[in-house]
C-alpha positions, 0 to 999 in steps of 0.5 A, a space after each residue: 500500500 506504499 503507492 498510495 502515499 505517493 499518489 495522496 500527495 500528487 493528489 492533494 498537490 493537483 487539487 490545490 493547483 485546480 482550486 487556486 486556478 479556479 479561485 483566483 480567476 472566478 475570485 479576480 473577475 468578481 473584484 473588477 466587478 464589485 471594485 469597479 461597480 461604476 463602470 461596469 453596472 451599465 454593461 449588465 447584460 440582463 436585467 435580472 440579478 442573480 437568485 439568492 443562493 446562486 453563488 453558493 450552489 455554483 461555488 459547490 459544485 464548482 468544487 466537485 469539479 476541481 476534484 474530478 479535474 484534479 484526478 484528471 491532472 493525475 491520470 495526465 502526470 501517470 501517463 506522461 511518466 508511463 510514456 503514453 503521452 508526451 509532455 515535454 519539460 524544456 524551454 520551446 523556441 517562441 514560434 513552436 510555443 505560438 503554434 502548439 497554443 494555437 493547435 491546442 485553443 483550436 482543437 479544445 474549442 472544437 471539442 467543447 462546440 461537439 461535447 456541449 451539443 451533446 451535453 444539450 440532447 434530451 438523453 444527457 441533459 438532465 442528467 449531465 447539464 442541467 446543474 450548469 444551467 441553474 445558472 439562469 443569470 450566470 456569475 464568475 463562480 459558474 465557470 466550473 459549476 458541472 454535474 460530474 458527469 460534464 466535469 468528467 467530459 470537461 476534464 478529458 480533453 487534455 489527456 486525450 489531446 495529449 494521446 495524438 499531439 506532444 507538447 511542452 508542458 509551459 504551453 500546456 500552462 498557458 492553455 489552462 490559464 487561458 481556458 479558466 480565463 475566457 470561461 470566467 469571461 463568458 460567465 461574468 454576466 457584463 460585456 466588458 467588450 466596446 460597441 462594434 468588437 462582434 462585427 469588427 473583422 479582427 475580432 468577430 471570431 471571438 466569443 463574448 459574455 453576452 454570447 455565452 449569457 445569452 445561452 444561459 438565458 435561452 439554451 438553444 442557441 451559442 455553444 461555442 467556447 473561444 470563438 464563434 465560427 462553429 456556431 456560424 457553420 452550423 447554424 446555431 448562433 443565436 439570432 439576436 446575438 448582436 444586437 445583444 451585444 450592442 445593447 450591453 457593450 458601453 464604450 471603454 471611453 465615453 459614454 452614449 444611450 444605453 439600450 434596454 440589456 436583454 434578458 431572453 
């Protein structure tokens, strides 16, 4: 039974790696929200508040799914030490770095558009989603607020990326940091984005909370995670998405009328 001495600490050691993750993020966002109050209370995107007690229950579940990401972040270390996967611990050249970034951000984004459709069937959904979706009005602390069998889901990209494609283990830093980031963006419940950044063509491409929100407050509509073209090529943006949008955005300088923040 020696092993499992090795194994409580690999395991308590990645379940604070994944808390601190989410706690920071989540915790972050929340700060620039309530500190900057003034400027961003405009850029609500819906009317609505959040219900008594919903931040409670995400910061729950949310806690349930750091375990289930912690045992994942195991299982990846004893592959990786098994030779079944491939991460590398030296130092890559700048440009292979900006490429395994962006092969990774493009394939997780993928996986995310196909998961979150099937999580949406009428076979997984209850069963598998509808606790992230008891977040009508979503907050940061949402991000990781998974049933386990979604946590599950979320949780084994990484490994099962890692089985096709090697890579070093700064890029896979990186990928974290970024994915915990735009998930805490696209769950904050205000559109920090300036009027004009869904239809401006350098950053079209780009998810936005008010995309996310509005599939919170609908459903059926909007699953895509860092970018918007699968929604596009498969006809499932929401069709009211821009003017969403434009209703909640607020410029960065300045001021103008705000229109009524949706709520649908």
């Amino acid at each position: 039974m020696h092993w499992m001495i090795p194994f409580a600490e690999h395991g308590a050691h990645s379940f604070m790696i994944e808390l601190t993750r989410y706690l920071f993020a989540a915790g972050l966002m929340t700060l620039i929200l309530w500190a900057g109050a003034r400027w961003t209370a405009a850029r609500r995107i819906q009317k609505r508040a959040p219900a008594r007690g919903d931040r409670a229950r995400e910061f729950s579940h949310s806690m349930l799914s750091v375990f289930i990401f912690a045992l994942w972040s195991i299982a990846t270390l004893a592959m990786n030490q098994a030779g079944i996967i491939h991460v590398s611990f030296t130092a890559p050249s700048w440009w292979l770095a900006a490429l395994e970034f962006t092969g990774i951000v493009l394939a997780h984004d993928a996986y995310f558009y196909w998961m979150h459709r099937g999580l949406h069937t009428k076979a997984m959904f209850r069963r598998a989603h509808l606790t992230h979706h008891k977040s009508r009005t979503p907050t940061p602390w949402a991000a990781y607020s998974f049933a386990p069998i979604e946590g599950v889901f979320e949780g084994m990209f990484l490994p099962l990326f890692l089985l096709f494609v090697p890579i070093h283990g700064i890029v896979v830093v990186a990928f974290l940091l970024h994915q915990i980031g735009r998930n805490v963006l696209g769950h904050s419940g205000h559109e920090l984005m300036p009027p004009g950044f869904t239809r401006f063509p350098l950053t079209a491409w780009l998810t936005t909370a008010t995309h996310h929100d509005l599939h919170h407050s609908g459903g059926g509509h909007n699953f895509g995670l860092y970018f918007t073209w699968w929604d596009r090529w498969m006809g499932t943006e929401h069709p009211r998405y821009h003017d969403a949008f434009e209703a909640a955005a607020v410029p960065w300088f300045g001021a103008r009328p705000k229109l009524s923040p949706s709520s649908e």
